[in-house]
C-alpha positions as CSV (number, residue, x, y, z in Angstrom):
1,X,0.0,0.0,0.0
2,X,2.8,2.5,1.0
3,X,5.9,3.1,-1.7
4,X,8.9,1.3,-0.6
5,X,12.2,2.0,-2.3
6,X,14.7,-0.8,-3.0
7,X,18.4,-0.7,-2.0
8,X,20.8,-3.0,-4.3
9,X,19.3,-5.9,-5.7
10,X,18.4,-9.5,-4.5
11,X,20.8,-11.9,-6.1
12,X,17.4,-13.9,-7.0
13,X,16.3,-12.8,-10.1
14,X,12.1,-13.4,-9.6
15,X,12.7,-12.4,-5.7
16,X,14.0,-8.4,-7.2
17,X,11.6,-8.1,-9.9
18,X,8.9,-9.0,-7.4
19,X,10.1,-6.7,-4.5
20,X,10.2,-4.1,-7.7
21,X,6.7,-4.0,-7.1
22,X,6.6,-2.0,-4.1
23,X,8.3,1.0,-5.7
24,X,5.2,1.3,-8.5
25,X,2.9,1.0,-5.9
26,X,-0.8,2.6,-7.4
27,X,1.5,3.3,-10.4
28,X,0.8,1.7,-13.9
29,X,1.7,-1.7,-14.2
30,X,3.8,-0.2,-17.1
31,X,6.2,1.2,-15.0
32,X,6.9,-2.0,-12.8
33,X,6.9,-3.7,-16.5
34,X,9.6,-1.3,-17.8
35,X,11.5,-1.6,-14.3
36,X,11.6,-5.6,-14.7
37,X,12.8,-5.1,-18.3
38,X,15.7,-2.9,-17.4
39,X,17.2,-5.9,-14.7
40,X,16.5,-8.4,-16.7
41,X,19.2,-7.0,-19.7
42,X,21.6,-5.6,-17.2
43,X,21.2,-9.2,-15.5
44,X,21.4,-10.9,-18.8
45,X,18.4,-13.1,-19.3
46,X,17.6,-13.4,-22.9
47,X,18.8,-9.9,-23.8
48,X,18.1,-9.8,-27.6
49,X,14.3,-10.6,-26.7
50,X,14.4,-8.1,-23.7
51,X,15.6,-5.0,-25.2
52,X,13.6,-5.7,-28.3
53,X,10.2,-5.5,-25.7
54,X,11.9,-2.4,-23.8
55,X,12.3,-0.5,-27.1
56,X,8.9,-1.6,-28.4
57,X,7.6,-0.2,-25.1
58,X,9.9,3.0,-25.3
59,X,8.5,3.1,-28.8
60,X,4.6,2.8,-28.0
61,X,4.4,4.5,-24.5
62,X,7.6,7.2,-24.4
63,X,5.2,9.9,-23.8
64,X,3.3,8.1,-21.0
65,X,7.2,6.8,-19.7
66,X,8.7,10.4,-19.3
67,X,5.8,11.5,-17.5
68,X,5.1,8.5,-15.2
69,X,8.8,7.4,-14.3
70,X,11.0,8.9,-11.7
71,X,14.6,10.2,-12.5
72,X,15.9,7.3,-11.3
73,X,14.1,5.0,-14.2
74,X,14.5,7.4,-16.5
75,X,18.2,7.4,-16.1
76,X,18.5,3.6,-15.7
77,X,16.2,3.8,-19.0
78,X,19.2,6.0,-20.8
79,X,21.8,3.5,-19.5
């Protein structure tokens, strides 16, 4: 209910993407979706596939991204 930051990351990949969740708390689930996309290519996982749906997203919602997302995703988006 309540907006809860995380600090570093849990070495369990489905453990951060799901504690991800309390930072987009009453926030689209875009932005939790763009979040999970962003650790899963700096983690790795099927990267090609990833950045392919983060650009398609980037390329559909960039208006509704730069609005919506703190300075913090925006920057980790630029990264």
């Amino acid at each position: 209910d309540q907006i809860q930051y995380t600090h570093g990351s849990a070495k369990d990949l489905n453990e951060h993407i799901e504690q991800l969740k309390q930072e987009f708390v009453g926030q689209s689930a875009l932005n939790h979706f763009h979040a999970s996309l962003i650790v899963l290519i700096r983690r790795e996982v099927d990267t090609q596939n990833n950045y392919d749906k983060f650009k398609a997203l980037w390329m559909a919602e960039r208006d509704f991204l730069v609005q919506s997302l703190n300075i913090r995703w925006l920057i980790s988006a630029c990264d």
